[in-house]
C-alpha positions in Angstrom: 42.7 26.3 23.6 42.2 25.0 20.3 43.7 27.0 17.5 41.9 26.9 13.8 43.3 28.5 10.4 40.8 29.3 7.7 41.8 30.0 4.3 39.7 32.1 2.2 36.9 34.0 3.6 34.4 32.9 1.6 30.7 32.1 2.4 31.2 28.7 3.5 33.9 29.4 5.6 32.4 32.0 7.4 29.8 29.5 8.3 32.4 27.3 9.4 33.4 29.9 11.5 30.4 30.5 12.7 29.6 27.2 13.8 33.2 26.8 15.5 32.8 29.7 17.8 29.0 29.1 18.8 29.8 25.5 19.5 33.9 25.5 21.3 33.6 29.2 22.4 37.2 28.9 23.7 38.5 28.5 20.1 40.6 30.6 18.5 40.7 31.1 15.2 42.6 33.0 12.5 40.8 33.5 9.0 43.5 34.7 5.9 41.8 36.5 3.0 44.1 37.4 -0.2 41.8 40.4 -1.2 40.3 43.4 0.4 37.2 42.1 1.1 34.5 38.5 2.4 31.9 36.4 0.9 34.0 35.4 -2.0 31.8 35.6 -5.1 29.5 36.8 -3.4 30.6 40.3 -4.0 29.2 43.9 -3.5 30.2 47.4 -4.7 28.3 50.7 -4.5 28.8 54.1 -6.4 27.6 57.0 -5.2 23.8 55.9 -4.2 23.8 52.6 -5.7 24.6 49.0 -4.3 25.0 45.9 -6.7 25.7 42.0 -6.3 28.0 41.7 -9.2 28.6 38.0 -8.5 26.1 35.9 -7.1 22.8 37.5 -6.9 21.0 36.0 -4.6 20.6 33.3 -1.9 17.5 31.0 -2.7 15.4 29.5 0.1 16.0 25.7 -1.0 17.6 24.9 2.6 15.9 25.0 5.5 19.3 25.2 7.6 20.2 28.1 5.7 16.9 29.7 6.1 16.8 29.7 9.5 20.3 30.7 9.7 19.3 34.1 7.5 16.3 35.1 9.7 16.8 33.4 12.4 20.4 33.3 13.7 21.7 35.9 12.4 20.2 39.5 12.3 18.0 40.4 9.7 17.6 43.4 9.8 18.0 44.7 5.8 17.2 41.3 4.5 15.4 41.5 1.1 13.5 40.0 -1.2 13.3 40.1 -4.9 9.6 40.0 -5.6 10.0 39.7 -9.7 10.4 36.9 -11.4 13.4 35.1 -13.4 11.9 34.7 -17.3 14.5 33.4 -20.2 15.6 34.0 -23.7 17.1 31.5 -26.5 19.3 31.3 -28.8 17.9 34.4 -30.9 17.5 36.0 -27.9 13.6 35.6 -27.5 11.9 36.0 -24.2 9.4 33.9 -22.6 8.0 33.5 -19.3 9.2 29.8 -19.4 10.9 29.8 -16.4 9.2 28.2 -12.9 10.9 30.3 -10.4 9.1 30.4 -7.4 11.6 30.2 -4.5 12.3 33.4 -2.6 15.5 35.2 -3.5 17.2 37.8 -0.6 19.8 39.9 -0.6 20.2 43.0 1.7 20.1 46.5 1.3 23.4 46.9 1.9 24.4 44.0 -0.3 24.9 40.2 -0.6 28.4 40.2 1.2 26.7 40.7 4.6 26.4 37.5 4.3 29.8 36.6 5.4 30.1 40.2 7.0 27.5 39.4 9.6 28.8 35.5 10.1 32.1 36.8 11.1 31.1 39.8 13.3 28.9 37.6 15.1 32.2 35.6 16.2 35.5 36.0 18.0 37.8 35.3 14.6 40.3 37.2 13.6 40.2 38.3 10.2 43.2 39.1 8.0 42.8 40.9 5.1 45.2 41.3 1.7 46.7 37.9 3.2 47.8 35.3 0.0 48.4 32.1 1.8 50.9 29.9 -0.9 52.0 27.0 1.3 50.8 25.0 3.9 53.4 23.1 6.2 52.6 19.8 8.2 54.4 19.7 11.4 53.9 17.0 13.5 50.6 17.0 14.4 49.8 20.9 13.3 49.2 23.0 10.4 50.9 26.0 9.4 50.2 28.1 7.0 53.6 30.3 5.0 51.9 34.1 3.2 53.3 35.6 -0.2 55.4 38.2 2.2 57.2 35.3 3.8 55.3 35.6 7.3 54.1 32.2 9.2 51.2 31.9 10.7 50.3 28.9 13.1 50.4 26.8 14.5 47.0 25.4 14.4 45.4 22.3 15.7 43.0 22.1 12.4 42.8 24.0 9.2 40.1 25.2 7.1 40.2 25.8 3.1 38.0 27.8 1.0 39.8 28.6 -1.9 38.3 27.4 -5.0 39.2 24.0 -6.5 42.1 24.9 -8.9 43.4 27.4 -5.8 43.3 24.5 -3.6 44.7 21.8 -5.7 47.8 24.2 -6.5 48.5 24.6 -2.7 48.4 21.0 -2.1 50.4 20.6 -5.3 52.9 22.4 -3.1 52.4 21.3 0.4 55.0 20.5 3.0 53.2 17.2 3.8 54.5 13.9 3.1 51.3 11.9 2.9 49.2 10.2 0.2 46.4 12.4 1.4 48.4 15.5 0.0 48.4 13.8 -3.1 44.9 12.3 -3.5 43.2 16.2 -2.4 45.2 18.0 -4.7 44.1 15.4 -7.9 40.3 15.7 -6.5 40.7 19.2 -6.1 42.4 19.2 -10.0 39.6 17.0 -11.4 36.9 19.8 -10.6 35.8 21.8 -14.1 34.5 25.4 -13.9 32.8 27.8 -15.7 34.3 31.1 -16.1 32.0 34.3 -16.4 33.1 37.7 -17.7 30.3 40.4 -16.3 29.4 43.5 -17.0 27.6 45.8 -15.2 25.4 48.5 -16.5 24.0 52.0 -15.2 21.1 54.1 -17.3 19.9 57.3 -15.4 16.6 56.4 -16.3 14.2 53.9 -15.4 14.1 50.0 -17.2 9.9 49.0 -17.2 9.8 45.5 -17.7 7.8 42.7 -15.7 11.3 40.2 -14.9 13.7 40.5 -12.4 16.0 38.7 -15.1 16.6 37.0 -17.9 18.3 33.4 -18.3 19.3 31.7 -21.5 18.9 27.8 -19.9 20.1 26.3 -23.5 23.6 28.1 -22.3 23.5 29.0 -26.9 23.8 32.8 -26.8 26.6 34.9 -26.1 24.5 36.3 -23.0 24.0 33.9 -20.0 22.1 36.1 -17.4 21.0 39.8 -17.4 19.1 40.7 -14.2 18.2 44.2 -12.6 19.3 45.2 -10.1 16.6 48.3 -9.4 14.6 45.1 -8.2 16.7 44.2 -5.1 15.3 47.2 -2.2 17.5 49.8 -1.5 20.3 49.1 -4.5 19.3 51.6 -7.0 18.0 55.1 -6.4 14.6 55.9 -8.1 14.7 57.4 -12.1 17.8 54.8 -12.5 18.3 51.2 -13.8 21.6 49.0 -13.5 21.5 45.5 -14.8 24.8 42.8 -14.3 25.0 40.8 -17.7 26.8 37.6 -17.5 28.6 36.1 -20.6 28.5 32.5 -21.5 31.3 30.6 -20.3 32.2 29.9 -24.0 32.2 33.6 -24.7 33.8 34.3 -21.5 37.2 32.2 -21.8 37.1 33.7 -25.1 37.6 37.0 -24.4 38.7 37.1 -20.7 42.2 38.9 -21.6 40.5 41.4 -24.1 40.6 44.8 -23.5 37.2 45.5 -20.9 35.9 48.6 -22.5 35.5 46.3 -25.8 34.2 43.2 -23.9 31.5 46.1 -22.2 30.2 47.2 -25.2 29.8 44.0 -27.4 27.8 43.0 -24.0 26.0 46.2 -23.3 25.2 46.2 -27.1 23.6 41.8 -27.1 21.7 43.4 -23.9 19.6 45.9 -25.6 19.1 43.5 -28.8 18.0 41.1 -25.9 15.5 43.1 -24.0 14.5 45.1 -26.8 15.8 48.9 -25.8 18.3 50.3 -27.9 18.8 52.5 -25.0 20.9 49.7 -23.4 23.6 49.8 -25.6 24.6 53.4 -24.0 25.1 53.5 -20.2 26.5 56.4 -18.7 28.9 54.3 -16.4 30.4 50.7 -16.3 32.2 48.5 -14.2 33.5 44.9 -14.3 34.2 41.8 -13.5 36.2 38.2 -14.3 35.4 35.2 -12.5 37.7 32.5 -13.8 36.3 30.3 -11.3 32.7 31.2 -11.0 30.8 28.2 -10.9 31.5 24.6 -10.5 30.5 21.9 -13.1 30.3 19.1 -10.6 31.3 17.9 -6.8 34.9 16.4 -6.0 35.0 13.0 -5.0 34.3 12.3 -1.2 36.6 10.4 -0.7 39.9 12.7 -0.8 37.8 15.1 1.4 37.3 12.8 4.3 40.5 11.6 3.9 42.1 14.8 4.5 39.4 15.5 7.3 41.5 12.7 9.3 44.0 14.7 8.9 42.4 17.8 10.6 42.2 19.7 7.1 38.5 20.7 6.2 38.0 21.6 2.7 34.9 23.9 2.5 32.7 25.5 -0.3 30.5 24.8 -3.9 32.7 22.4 -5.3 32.7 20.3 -2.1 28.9 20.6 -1.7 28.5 19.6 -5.8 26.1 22.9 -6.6 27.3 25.9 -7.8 25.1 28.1 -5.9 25.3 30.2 -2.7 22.7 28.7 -0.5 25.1 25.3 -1.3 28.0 26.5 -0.1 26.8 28.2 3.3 25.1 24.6 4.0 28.5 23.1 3.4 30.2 25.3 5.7 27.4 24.7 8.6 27.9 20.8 7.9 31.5 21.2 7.7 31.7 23.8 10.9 29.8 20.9 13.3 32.5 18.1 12.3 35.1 20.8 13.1 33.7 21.5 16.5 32.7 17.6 17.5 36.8 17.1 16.5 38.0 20.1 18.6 
C-alpha cells in the first residue's frame, strides 16, 4: 500500500490529493496542517449571518481542468457566481470602468474554502489539524516528517509540500537529507519574492449602491490595492448590510504589518471611503483582520530544482510552482502534480 505525506493543506494540495486517491485508491495518505483550518489563502470566516473570503476572492474560469473539476467533479451544489464587474482607481484614487473583466468568478455560499473542504471529503485522507511540520528526515528510501511537539510521522513512500516558498525553503534549509537536491530546492524555493498584504475587512448595517463588484488600483501607486464587496458573492451578506475586504499595497503593507490593527483598520477604512466616495465608510460597526506575509508570488521557481526533487519522490505543490499568484493556478498545479504522483505510485 503506498503511503503519501502532504504538507500543508492548501488548495493545490488538496488537488493532489484528490488526484492520488481517484487514481491508486489503495493509497494512503496523511495530510499535516499547522492551523485550524484548509484552502490556505483561500480563507473563510462568518459572524453571525455573514460569510466572507478574506483572502482570495475568487476562483476565475481561465482553466478548463479546473472548470470542469468545479462543476463537474466535484459537487456543486452552492457554487456562485459574481455577476458585477471588477472597475479600478489610480493614484488619486479615481474610478473608471477601465478594467476588461469578463471571466466568471465563483465562490460558494458557504465560502471559498470548500474548495479544499470538498477535495478532501471526497477522498480517503486523513487530515491533521494544528500540526507544524519543522523537519523532514530522509531515510533510505522514505520520507518522514518530525512536528513542533516532537511526534514522527511516516514513513512515507513520497511526500507532498504546500507550504509557501519561504516555508518551504526554511524546511529544506533544515532537512535530514544529504543530497544536492536538498540544497538546490531550498535556494529555488529562497529565490521566490512575495508580496505581502495587510487586509481589512469592513461591515456597515446598511446597504453599499454601487455598479462594481470591486475596485483595483493596476498602477499598484495608492495605499489601497483592492476593495471588493462582498454583498455581491450570494448568500455572504444578509440584506440592509454591506462588508467590503480592502487590501493594502504591498509597500504599505510591510510597512505597517507589526502596527497595532485597530490603527492599521482605520487609516484603511478611512482611504476606502475617500476612494468610493462615502464618508460612511470610514465608520463600520465591526472589523476584523488579516496579515498575509506571503500572499502572492512575484514569479515561478526554477524547474529545474522541482523535478529534481521529484526524482526524489518529493512533490512541491502550489502558486509559486505554477508561476501565477492566483487560485485557479494553483489547483491546476496540484491536478498536474497529483497525476505524476499517482503514475510514480
Amino acid at each position: 500500500m503506498p503511503r503519501v505525506g502532504v504538507v500543508g493543506a492548501g488548495a493545490a494540495a488538496a488537488a493532489a490529493t484528490h488526484v492520488v486517491d481517484a487514481t491508486v485508491p489503495e493509497a494512503d495518505v496523511t495530510v499535516l496542517e499547522k492551523s485550524g483550518g484548509v484552502c490556505g489563502r483561500a480563507a473563510t470566516r462568518r459572524r453571525g449571518d455573514v460569510t466572507y473570503d478574506y483572502g482570495a476572492n475568487y476562483v476565475k474560469d481561465d482553466d478548463e481542468r479546473v472548470v470542469d473539476l468545479l462543476t463537474g467533479a466535484l459537487d456543486d451544489e452552492g457554487l456562485v457566481d459574481v455577476a458585477e464587474p471588477v472597475w479600478t482607481f489610480d493614484a488619486d484614487g479615481a474610478v473608471s470602468e477601465g478594467r476588461d473583466d469578463d471571466e466568471r468568478k465563483w465562490t460558494y455560499r458557504s465560502g471559498l474554502t470548500q474548495v479544499a473542504k470538498r477535495l478532501f471529503g471526497a477522498t480517503d485522507a486523513t487530515v491533521h489539524r494544528r500540526t507544524r511540520v519543522e523537519r523532514v528526515v530522509r531515510d533510505g528510501d522514505d520520507w518522514r516528517l518530525v512536528d513542533a511537539d516532537g511526534g514522527e510521522w511516516g514513513p512515507f513512500d513520497a511526500l507532498v509540500l504546500n507550504p509557501p516558498a519561504p516555508q518551504t525553503a526554511d524546511l529544506f534549509r533544515d532537512a535530514d537529507w544529504d543530497d544536492p537536491a536538498r540544497d538546490h530546492l531550498a535556494a529555488a524555493a529562497a529565490a521566490v519574492d512575495y508580496r505581502t498584504i495587510w487586509t481589512a475587512v469592513l461591515h456597515y448595517p446598511f446597504e453599499l449602491d454601487r455598479p462594481y463588484y470591486a475596485l483595483v488600483n493596476p498602477g499598484k501607486d495608492h495605499a489601497v490595492g483592492w476593495i471588493a464587496r462582498e454583498e455581491c458573492k450570494p448568500g455572504h451578506v444578509p440584506d440592509g448590510e454591506s462588508l467590503l475586504v480592502v487590501q493594502a499595497s504591498h509597500e504599505w503593507s510591510v510597512e505597517r504589518y507589526d502596527d497595532p490593527p485597530e490603527g492599521n483598520v482605520a487609516d484603511l477604512a478611512a482611504m476606502t471611503a475617500d476612494v468610493v466616495g462615502d464618508d460612511r465608510l470610514a465608520e463600520p460597526d465591526w472589523t476584523d483582520h488579516q496579515g498575509w506575509r506571503y500572499a502572492l508570488p512575484e514569479a515561478g521557481v526554477r524547474p529545474g530544482p522541482i523535478d529534481d526533487a521529484a526524482a526524489h519522490d518529493l512533490h512541491v505543490v502550489g502558486d509559486w510552482v505554477a508561476g501565477e499568484g492566483r487560485l485557479h493556478a494553483a489547483l491546476r498545479n496540484g491536478l498536474e502534480t497529483g497525476e505524476r504522483l499517482a503514475y510514480a505510485l
